[in-house]
C-alpha positions as CSV (number, residue, x, y, z in Angstrom):
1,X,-2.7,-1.2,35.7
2,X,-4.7,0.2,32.8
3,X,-8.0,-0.2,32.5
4,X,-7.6,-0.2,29.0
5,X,-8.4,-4.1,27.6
6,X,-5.8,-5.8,25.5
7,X,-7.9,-7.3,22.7
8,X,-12.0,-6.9,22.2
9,X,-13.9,-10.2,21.2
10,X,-16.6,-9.5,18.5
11,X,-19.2,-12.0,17.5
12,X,-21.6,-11.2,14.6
13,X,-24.6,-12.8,14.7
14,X,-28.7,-12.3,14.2
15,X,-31.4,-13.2,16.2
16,X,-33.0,-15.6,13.5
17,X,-29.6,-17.3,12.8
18,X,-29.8,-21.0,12.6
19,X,-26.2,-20.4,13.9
20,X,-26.6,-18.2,16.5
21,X,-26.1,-21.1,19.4
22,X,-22.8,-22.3,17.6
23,X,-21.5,-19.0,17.7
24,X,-22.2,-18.0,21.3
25,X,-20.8,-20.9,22.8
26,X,-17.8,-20.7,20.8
27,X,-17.2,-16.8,21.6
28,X,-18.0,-18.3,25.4
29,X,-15.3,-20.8,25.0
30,X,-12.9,-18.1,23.7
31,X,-13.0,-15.7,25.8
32,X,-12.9,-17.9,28.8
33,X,-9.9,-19.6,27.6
34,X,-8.4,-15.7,27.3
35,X,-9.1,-14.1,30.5
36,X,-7.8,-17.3,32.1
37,X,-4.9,-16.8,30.6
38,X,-4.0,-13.2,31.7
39,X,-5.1,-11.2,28.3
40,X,-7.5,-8.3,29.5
41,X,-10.7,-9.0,27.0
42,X,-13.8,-6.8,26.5
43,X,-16.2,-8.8,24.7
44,X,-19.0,-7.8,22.3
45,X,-22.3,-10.0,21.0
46,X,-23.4,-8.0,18.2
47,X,-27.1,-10.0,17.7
48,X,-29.0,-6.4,16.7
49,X,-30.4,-5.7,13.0
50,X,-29.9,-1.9,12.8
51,X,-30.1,-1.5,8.8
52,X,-33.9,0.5,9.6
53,X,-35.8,1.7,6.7
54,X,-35.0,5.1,8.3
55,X,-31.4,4.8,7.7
56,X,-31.2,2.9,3.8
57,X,-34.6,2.1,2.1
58,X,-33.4,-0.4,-0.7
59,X,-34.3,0.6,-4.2
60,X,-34.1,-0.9,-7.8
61,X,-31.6,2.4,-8.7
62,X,-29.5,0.9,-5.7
63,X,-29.6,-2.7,-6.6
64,X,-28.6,-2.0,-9.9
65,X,-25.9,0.0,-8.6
66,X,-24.6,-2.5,-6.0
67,X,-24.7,-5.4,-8.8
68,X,-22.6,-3.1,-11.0
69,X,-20.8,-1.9,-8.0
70,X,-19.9,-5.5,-7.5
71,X,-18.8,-6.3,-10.6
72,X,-16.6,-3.9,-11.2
73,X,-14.7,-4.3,-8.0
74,X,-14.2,-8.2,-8.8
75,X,-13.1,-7.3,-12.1
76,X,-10.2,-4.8,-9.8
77,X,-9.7,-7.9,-7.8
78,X,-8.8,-10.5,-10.4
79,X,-6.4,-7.6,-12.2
80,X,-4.8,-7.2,-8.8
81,X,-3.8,-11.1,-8.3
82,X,-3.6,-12.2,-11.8
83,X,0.0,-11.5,-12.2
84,X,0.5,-14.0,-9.0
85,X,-2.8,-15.9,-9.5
86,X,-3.4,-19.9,-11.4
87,X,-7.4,-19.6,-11.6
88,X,-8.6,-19.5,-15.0
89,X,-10.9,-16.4,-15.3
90,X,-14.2,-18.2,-16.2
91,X,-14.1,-19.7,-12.5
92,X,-14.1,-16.3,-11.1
93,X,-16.4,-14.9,-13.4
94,X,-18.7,-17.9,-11.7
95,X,-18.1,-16.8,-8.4
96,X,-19.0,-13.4,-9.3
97,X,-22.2,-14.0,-11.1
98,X,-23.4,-16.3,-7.9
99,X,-22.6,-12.5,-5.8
100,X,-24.7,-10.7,-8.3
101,X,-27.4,-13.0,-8.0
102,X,-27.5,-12.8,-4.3
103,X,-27.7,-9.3,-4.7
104,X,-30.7,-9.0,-7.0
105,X,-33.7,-9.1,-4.0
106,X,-33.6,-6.0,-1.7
107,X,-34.3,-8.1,1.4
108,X,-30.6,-9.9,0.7
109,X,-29.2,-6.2,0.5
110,X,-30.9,-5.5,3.7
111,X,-29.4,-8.4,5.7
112,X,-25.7,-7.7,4.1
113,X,-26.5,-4.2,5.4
114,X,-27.3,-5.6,8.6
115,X,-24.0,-7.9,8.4
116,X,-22.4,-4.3,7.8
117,X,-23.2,-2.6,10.9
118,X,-22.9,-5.7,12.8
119,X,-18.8,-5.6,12.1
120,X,-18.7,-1.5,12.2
121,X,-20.6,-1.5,15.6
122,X,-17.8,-4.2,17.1
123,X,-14.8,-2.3,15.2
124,X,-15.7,1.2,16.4
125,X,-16.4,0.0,19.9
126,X,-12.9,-1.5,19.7
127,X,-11.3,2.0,18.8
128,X,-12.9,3.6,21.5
129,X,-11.8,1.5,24.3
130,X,-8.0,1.5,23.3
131,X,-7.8,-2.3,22.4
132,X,-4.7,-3.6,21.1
133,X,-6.7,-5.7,18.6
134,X,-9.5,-7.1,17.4
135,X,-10.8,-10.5,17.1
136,X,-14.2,-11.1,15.3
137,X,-16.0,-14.3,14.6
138,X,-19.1,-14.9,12.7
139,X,-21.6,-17.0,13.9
140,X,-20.8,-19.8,11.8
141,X,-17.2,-19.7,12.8
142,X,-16.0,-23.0,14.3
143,X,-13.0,-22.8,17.0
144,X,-10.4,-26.4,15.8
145,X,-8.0,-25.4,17.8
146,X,-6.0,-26.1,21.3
147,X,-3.9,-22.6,20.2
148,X,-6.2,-20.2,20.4
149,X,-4.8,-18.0,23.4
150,X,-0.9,-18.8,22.2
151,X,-2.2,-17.6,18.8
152,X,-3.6,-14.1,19.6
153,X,-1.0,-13.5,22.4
154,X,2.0,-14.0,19.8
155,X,0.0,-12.5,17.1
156,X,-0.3,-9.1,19.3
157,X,3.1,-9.1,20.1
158,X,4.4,-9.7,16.2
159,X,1.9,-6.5,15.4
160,X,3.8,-3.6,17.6
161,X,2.3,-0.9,15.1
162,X,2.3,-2.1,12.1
163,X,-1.2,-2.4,10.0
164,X,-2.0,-6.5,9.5
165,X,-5.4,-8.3,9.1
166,X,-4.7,-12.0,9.9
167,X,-6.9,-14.2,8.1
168,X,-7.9,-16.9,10.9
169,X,-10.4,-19.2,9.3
170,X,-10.3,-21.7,6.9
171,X,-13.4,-20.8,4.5
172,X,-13.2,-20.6,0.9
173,X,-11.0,-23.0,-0.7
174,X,-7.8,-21.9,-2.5
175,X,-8.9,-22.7,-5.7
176,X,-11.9,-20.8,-5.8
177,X,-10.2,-17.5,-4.6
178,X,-7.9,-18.1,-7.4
179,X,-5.1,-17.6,-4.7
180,X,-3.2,-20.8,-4.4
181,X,0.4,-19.6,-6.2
182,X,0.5,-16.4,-4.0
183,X,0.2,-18.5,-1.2
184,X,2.9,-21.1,-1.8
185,X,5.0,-18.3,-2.5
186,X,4.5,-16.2,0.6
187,X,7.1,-15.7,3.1
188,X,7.0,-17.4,6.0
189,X,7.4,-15.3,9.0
190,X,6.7,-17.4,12.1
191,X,5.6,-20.2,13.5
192,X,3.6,-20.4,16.4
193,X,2.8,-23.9,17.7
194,X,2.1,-26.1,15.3
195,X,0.9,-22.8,13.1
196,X,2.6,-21.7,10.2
197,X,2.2,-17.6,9.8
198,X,2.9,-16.1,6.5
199,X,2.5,-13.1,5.0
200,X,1.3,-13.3,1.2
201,X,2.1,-10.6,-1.3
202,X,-0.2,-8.5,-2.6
203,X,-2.2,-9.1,0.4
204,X,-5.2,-11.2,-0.3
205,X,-8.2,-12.4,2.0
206,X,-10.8,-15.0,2.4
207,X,-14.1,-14.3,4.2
208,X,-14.3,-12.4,7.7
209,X,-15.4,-15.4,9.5
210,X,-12.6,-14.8,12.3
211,X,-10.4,-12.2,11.3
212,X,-7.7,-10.7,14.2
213,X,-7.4,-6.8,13.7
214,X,-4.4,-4.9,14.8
215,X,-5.4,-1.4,15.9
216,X,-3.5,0.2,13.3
217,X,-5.2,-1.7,10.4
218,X,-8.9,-1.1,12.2
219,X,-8.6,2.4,12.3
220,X,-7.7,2.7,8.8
221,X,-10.3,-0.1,7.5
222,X,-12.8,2.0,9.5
223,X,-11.9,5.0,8.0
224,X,-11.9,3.7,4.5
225,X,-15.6,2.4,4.5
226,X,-16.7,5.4,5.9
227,X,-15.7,7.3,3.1
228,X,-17.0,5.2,0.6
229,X,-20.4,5.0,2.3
230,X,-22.2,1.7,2.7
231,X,-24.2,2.3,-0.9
232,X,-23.8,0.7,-3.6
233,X,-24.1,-2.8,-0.7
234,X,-21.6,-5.0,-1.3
235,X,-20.5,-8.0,1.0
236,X,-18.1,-7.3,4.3
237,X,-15.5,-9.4,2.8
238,X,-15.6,-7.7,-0.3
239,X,-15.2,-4.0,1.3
240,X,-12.5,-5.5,3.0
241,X,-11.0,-6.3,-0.4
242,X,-11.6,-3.3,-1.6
243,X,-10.1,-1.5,1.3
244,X,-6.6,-3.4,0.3
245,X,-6.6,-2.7,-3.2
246,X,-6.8,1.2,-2.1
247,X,-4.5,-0.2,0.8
248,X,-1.7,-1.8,-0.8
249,X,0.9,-1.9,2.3
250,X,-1.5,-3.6,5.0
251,X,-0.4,-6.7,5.5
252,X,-2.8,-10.1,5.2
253,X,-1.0,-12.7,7.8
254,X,-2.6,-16.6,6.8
255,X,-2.5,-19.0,9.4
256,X,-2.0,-22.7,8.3
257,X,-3.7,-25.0,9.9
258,X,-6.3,-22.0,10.4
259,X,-7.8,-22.1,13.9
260,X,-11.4,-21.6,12.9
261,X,-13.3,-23.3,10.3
262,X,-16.1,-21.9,8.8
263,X,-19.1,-24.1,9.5
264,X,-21.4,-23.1,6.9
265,X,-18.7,-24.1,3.5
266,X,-17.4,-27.6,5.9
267,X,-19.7,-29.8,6.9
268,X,-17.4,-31.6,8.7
269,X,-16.9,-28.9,11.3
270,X,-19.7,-30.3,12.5
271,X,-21.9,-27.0,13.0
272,X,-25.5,-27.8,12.3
């Protein structure tokens, strides 16, 4: 039998996160529920802040830069989907100026750095020991779902080697990514359970609260951020956007009822 393991378990956290507890027993519950069920699974806490002032010292040349940096790529986004897309523009334009915003102190620039190498450090270590895929969960990431291991064992199987990101959390709503008509139109492709899998063109994401990875799509998503660099800082979700419009034949599977919600946008998750 190889030793090699079937899928890798990420989970991104910090050590000051007020959701740090959530997240742990929810990556404990997970990967219990996996190994019980025969899938081989190397997991990974990523709790370590590694964006040192040795590696990126954050100045006002690169927050300018990031905020423009930003702003032009949402501006790319909006052209991508707005052939497809029902938001009006001034809604986006919203979400974007709330990014900026966030992006305007250099200690929030440093901790999105930090949320960086937190998802590069459980992405390479995937690579390296031959996993199949990758599935990685944010803190914040609430499991509301019986499916899990019938989920990620089909999923694998449906990816043989083709490149798809499957979008497993329900975070932002519809609306606000502007992405509700795409979705209603996107062909359905299986269902597993009681779980609807589609596959929406152009492919479009929503944050990277609990994303599955194939192999294929990892190694190219990898590749592609470490060409661009991590300066101008952006958000993880939005390299990952970036990455597709470059990218324009990975595939985004959505998952509906998604298996995770995202505790930090729901209060009714019930994550503190």
């Amino acid at each position: 039998m190889s030793d090699r393991p079937d899928l890798v378990l990420g989970l991104v956290t910090h050590p000051k996160s007020r959701f740090r507890s959530n997240g742990e027993a929810v990556c404990e519950r997970v990967y219990r529920d996996l190994l019980s069920s025969g899938i081989r699974t190397d997991r990974l806490v990523n709790d370590r802040n590694d964006a040192h002032a040795d590696r990126y010292r954050i100045t006002r040349s690169i927050v300018r830069q990031s905020a423009r940096a930003q702003a032009e790529l949402e501006t790319s986004w909006r052209r991508r989907i707005s052939e497809s897309a029902s938001t009006p523009y001034d809604l986006a334009l919203k979400h974007a100026v709330g990014v900026k915003r966030g992006l305007a102190q250099p200690a929030a620039l440093t901790r999105l750095l930090n949320i960086d190498y937190s998802h590069l450090r459980i992405w390479r270590h995937s690579l390296a020991v031959g996993a199949k895929a990758t599935l990685v969960i944010e803190d914040d990431a609430q499991l509301v779902s019986d499916e899990i291991v019938l989920l990620v064992e089909s999923l694998m199987d449906l990816f043989g080697d083709r490149s798809v990101l499957v979008n497993c959390s329900q975070s932002l709503d519809h609306q606000s990514l502007g992405v509700q008509k795409i979705l209603q139109q996107a062909p359905l492709i299986d269902r597993i359970g009681t779980v609807e899998v589609r596959d929406p063109r152009p492919s479009i994401t929503n944050t990277v609260c609990a994303n599955l990875y194939s192999a294929a799509a990892l190694e190219r998503l990898l590749w592609h951020i470490d060409h661009q660099g991590l300066v101008p800082v952006i958000p993880i979700d939005w390299r990952v956007n970036d990455f597709l419009i470059d990218n324009p034949d990975v595939s985004t599977w959505w998952l509906s009822p998604a298996p995770f919600v995202q505790g930090s946008m729901h209060a009714e998750a019930g994550v503190p």
